[in-house]
C-alpha positions in Angstrom: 0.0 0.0 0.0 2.8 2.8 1.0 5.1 1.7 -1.9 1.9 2.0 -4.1 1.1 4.9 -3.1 4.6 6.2 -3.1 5.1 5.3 -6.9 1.9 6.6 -8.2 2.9 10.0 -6.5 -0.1 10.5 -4.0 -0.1 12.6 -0.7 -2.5 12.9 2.3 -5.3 15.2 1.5 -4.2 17.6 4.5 -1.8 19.2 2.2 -5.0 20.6 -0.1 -7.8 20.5 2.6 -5.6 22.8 5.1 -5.0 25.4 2.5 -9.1 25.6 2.2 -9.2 25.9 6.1 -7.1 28.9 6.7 -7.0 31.1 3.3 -10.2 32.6 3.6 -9.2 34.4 7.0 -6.9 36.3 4.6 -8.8 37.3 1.6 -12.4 36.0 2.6 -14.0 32.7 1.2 -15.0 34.1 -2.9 -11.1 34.9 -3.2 -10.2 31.6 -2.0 -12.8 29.3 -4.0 -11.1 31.4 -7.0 -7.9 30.5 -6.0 -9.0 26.7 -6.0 -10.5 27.1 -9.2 -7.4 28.9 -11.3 -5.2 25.8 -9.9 -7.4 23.1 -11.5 -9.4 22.2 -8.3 -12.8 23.9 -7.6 -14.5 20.4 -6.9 -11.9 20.3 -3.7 -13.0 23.2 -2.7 -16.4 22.4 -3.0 -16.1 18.1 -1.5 -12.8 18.7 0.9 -10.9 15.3 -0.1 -10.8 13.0 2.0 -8.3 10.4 0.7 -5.1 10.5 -0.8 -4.8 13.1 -3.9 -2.4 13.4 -6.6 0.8 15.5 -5.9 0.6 17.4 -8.9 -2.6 18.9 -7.5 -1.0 20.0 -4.6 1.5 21.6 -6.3 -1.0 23.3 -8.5 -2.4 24.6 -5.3 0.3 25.5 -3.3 1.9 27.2 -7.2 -0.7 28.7 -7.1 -0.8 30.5 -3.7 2.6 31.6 -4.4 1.4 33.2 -7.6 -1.4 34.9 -6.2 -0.3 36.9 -3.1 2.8 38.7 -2.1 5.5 36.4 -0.7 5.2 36.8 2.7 1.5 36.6 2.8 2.0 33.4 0.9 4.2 32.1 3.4 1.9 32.6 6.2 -1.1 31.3 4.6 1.4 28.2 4.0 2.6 28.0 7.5 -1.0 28.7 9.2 -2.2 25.3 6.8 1.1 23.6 8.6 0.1 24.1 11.7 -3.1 23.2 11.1 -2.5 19.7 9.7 -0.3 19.1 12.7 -3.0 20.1 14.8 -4.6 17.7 12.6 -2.4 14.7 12.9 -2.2 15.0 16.8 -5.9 15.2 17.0 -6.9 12.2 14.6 -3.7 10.3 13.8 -1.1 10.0 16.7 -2.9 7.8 19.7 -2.8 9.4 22.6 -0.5 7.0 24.7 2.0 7.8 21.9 1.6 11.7 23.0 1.9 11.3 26.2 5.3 8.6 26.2 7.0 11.6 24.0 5.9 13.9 26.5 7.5 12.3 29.6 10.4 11.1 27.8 13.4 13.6 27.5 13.8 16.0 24.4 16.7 13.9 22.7 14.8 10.3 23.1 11.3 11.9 22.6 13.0 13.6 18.8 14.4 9.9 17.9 11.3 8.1 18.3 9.4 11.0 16.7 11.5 11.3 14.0 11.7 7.6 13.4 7.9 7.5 13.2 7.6 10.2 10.3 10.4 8.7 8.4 7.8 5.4 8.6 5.0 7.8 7.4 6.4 9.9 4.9 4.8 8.5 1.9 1.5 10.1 3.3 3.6 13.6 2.8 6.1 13.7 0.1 4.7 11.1 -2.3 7.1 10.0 -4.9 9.9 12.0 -2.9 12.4 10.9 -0.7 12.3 12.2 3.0 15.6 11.9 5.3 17.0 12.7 8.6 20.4 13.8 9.2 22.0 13.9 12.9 25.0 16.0 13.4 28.0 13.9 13.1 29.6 12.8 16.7 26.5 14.6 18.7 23.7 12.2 18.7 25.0 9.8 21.6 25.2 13.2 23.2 21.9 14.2 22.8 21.8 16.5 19.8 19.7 19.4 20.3 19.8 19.7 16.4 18.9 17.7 13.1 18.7 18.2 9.9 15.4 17.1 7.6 15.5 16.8 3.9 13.3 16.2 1.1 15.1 15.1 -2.3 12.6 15.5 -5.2 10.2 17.5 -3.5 6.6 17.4 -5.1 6.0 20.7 -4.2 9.0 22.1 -5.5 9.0 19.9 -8.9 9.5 22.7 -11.9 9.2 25.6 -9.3 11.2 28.5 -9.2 11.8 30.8 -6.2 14.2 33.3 -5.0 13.6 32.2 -1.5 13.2 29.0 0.3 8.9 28.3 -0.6 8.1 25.0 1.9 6.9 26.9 4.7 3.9 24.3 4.8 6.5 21.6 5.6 8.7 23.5 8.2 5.5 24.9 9.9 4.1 21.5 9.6 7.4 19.9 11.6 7.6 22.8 13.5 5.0 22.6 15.2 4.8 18.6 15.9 7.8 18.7 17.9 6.4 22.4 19.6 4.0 20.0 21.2 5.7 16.5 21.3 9.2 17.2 22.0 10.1 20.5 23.1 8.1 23.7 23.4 10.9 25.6 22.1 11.3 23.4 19.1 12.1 25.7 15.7 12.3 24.8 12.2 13.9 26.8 9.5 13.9 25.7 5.8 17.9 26.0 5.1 18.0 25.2 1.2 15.0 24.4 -1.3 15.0 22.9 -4.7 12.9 25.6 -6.2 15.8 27.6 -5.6 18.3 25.2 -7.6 19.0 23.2 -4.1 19.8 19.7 -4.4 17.1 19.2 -1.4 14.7 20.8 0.7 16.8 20.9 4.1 15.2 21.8 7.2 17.4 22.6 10.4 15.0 21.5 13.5 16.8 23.2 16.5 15.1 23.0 20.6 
């Protein structure tokens, strides 16, 4: 089923149906249900999807964003959807008991096991990319209170082109997962991106 889903390039729907949550705060429900429609996908907006969806429609959506409004505005619609699917995934898709081990565990073990558990789910977010984790050389035993994230073909970033790092949906996304799970000082800042000529997306997680 993942390697399926993997090879035919799908993606959890949160990537689309969180967009539709949060734009019309900024430019009111018509704009947004316009927006859906120049990218290809007014029947999302009007049926939210609720299964997997085709990454080339989320990059026609989040394109499209990026087209529409000034940059920073885009990247705060982007990052308002991120923390909304985390929201999201701890309210539906992390069990409680899971929460709560991560929660009492210290911020070094709690970032493993968490870490190790979206490396196991990453099909549901990247699609026919390839997600990684990279702990600093010689600090993990020692507790690392850094690691770097990467995304190698990103299907967001596939034939994009942007002067600035544009996967603020991931970083606020991650961001806020480990805000709540590992350490409430957890930050996450996109460091290189493949729409700007990158050879990955590379997110430094610091708490």
């Amino acid at each position: 089923m993942t390697t399926a889903a993997a090879d035919a390039g799908l993606i959890g729907p949160n990537a689309i149906t969180r967009i539709a949550q949060v734009l019309p705060a900024w430019r009111g429900t018509a704009w947004a249900a316009e927006l859906f429609e120049r990218a290809g996908l007014a029947r999302h907006w009007r049926q939210p999807p609720e299964q997997m969806v085709h990454e080339d429609e989320v990059r026609a959506l989040h394109a499209a964003l990026r087209q529409a409004l000034p940059a920073g505005e885009a990247a705060a619609v982007s990052r308002a959807a991120g923390r909304a699917t985390a929201d999201y995934l701890l309210g539906h898709r992390i069990p409680r008991a899971v929460q709560h081990l991560l929660k009492c565990l210290p911020a070094p073990a709690a970032a493993r096991l968490l870490l190790k558990a979206i490396t196991a789910h990453a099909w549901t977010f990247v699609g026919s990319g390839e997600f990684g984790v990279a702990w600093p050389r010689g600090r993990r035993a020692r507790g690392a209170a850094e690691v770097e994230l990467q995304i190698r073909r990103n299907p967001l970033c596939r034939g994009q082109r942007s002067g600035v790092p544009a996967c603020d949906y991931y970083a606020a996304t991650f961001e806020r997962l480990f805000q709540v799970l590992v350490h409430a000082g957890a930050r996450v800042q996109e460091t290189a991106c493949e729409a700007c000529g990158d050879d990955a997306c590379r997110f430094e997680l610091r708490w």
